[in-house]
N, C-alpha and C positions, 0 to 999 in steps of 0.2 A: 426272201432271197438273201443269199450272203452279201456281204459290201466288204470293199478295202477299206481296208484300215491301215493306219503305221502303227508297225510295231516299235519295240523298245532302239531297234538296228537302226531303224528308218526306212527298212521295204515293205513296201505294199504287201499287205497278207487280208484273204479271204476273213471275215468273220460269221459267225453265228449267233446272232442275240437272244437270250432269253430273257423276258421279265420278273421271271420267280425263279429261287434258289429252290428247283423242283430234286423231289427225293430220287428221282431214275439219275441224274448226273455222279460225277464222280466229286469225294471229296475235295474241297477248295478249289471249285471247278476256276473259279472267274480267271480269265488272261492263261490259259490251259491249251495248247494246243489239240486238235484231233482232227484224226482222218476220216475220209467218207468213205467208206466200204460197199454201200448197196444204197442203189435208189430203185423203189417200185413204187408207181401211182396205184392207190388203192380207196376204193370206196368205204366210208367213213359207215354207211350203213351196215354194213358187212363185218363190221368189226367185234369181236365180245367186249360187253360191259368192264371186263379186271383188263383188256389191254388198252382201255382207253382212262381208266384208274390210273396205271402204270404209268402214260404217258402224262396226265397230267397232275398227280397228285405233289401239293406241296408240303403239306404234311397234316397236322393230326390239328385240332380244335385251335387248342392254346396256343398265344401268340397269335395267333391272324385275324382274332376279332378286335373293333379298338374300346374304347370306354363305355359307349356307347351298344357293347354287344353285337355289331354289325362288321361283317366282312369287311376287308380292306381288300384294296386293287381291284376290286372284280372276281375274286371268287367265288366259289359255289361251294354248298356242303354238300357230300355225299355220304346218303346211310346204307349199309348194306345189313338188312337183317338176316342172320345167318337161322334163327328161328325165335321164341317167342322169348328165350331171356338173355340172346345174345346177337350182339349190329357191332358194327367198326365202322366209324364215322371219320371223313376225309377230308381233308380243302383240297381244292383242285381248280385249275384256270376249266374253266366251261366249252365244250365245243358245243358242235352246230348238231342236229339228229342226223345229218346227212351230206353228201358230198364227195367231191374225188381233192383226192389229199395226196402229196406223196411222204411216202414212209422214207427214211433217211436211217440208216445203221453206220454210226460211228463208234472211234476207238480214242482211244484216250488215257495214254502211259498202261495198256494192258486191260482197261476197263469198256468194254460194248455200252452202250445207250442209243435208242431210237429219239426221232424226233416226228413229229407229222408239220409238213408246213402245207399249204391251202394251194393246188395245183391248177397250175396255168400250163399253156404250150411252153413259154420262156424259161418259168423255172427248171419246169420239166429240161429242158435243154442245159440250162446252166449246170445243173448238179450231177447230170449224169456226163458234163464234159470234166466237171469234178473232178466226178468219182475216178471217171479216165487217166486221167493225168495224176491223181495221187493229191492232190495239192492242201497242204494243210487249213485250217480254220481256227481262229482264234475265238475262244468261248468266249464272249463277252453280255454282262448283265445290260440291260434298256435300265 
């Protein structure tokens, strides 16, 4: 769910946390405002395998393992074998196999990104009074 924040003014503005510098944001997203354009709750099962890549991919191999060869934060790897002498291999935050999520289409100085966040009655309400009212959101990293 989004939270107030102060911004740089001192008024209360919506934000949006993410914990990884994922590849779907816009360049030097952090402290970035964006709008919320569309919320639909959608089931997590239903979804293809490259839009849930898309959503949560943070990028390629290097740099996200530590000395020790092992993930950092919590990620996962994913391979995709395209056939027998070629895969693209992924980091990515990990979702669930299944679930009602809502999907979230924002804008960002001319640039769209979706988000999925894990759907309750409340959020459901919040984002789509949001999306209503226009009201911007401050990108901010966890």
């Amino acid at each position: 769910m989004g939270f107030l924040v102060q911004n740089k003014r001192g008024f209360a503005m919506n934000s949006l946390k993410f914990s990884h510098s994922y590849l779907k944001l816009p360049n030097q997203w952090e402290g970035k405002k964006a709008t919320l354009l569309f919320v639909r709750e959608i089931e997590l099962e239903k979804q293809t395998e490259w839009f849930k890549v898309y959503d949560t991919v943070v990028g390629i191999l290097d740099g996200f393992v530590d000395s020790a060869k092992r993930l950092i934060n919590g990620l996962t790897r994913l391979v995709f074998q395209f056939d027998a002498f070629r895969s693209l291999e992924f980091i990515a935050y990990p979702l669930p196999k299944k679930g009602k999520y809502l999907l979230l289409l924002f804008e960002c100085e001319g640039t769209v990104f979706t988000t999925l966040r894990r759907s309750t009655p409340e959020k459901k309400l919040y984002y789509e009074k949001e999306c209503e009212f226009n009201q911007p959101f401050e990108l901010v990293r966890t």
